[in-house]
C-alpha positions in Angstrom: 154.6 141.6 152.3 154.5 142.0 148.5 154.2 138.3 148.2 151.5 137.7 150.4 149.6 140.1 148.4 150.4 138.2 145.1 149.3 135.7 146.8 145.8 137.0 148.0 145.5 138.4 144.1 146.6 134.6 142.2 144.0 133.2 145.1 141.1 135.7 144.2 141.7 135.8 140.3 141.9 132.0 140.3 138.7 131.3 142.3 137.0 134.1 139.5 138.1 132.1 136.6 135.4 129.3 137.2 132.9 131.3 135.7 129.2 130.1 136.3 127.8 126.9 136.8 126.4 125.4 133.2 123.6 122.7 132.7 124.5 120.8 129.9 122.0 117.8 130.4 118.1 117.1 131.8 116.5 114.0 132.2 113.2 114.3 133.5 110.3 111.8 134.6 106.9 111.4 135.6 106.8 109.6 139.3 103.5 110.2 140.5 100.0 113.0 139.8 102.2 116.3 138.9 105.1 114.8 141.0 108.7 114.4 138.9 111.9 113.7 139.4 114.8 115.4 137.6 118.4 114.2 136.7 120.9 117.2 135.9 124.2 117.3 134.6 126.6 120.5 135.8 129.7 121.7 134.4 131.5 124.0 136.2 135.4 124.3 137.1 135.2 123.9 140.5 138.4 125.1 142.6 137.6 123.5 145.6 135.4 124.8 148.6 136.2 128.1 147.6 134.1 128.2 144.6 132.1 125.5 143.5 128.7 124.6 142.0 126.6 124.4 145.1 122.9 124.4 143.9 120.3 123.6 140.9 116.5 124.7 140.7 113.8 124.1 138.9 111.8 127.2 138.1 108.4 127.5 136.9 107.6 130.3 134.2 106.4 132.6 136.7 110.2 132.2 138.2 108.8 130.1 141.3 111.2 128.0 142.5 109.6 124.5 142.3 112.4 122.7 143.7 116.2 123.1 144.7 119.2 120.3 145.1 121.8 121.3 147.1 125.1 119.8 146.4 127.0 119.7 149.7 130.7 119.2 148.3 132.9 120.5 145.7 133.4 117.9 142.7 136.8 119.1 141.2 137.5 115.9 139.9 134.0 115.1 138.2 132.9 117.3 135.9 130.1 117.6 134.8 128.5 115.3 137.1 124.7 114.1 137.4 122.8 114.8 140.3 119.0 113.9 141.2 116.1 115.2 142.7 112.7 113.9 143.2 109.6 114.7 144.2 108.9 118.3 142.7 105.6 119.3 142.5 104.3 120.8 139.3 101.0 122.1 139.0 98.7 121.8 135.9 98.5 124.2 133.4 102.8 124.5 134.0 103.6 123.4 130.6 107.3 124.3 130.4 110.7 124.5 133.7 113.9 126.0 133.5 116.7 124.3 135.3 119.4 126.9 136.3 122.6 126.0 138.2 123.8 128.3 140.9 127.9 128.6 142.4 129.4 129.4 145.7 131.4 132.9 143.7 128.5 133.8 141.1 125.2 132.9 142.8 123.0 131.7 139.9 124.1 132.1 136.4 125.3 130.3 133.1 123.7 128.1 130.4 120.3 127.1 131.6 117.8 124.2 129.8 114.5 124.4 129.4 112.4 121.3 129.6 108.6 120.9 128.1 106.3 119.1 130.9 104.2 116.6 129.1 
């Protein structure tokens, strides 16, 4: 019994020690009248399906989420890796987004980039 309870503890600790999702990179283009499309790089030590970096957003200074990837699948063995979204909506007068990364553990959290809209 001892063991499986080590076990349960090394599973739990393990899974913790991926910390938060960081976005270390923001590309970011103009596609269309206040439309844009984002391309975000993520580092985060991801275990497997038990903790992973599952989501980005773009937030608006008012913390309105403009737009949100969802990333479907763990990427142990790509990190950091780029993903893209298009087709956010960003109204006039929005001179500045923060891109924030969010994990299956932690929620959102970690480094976040802000980007200047032009």
């Amino acid at each position: 019994m001892k063991s499986f309870f080590a076990l349960v503890l090394a599973f739990t600790v393990s899974s913790a020690w991926a910390g938060e999702v960081d976005v270390t990179d923001v590309k970011m283009r103009k596609t269309g009248p206040n439309t844009y499309r984002f391309d975000v790089t993520l580092k985060h030590a991801d275990t497997g399906w038990d903790h992973y970096a599952d989501k980005w957003q773009v937030v608006g200074p008012d913390g309105t989420v403009l737009g949100t990837r969802v990333l479907a699948h763990p990427h142990v063995n790509e990190q950091p890796f780029t993903r893209s979204l298009g087709g956010v909506k960003i109204a006039d007068g929005i001179d500045k987004v923060v891109i924030r990364g969010g994990d299956s553990v932690h929620g959102l959290g970690g480094v976040e980039i802000t980007v200047a809209i032009d």
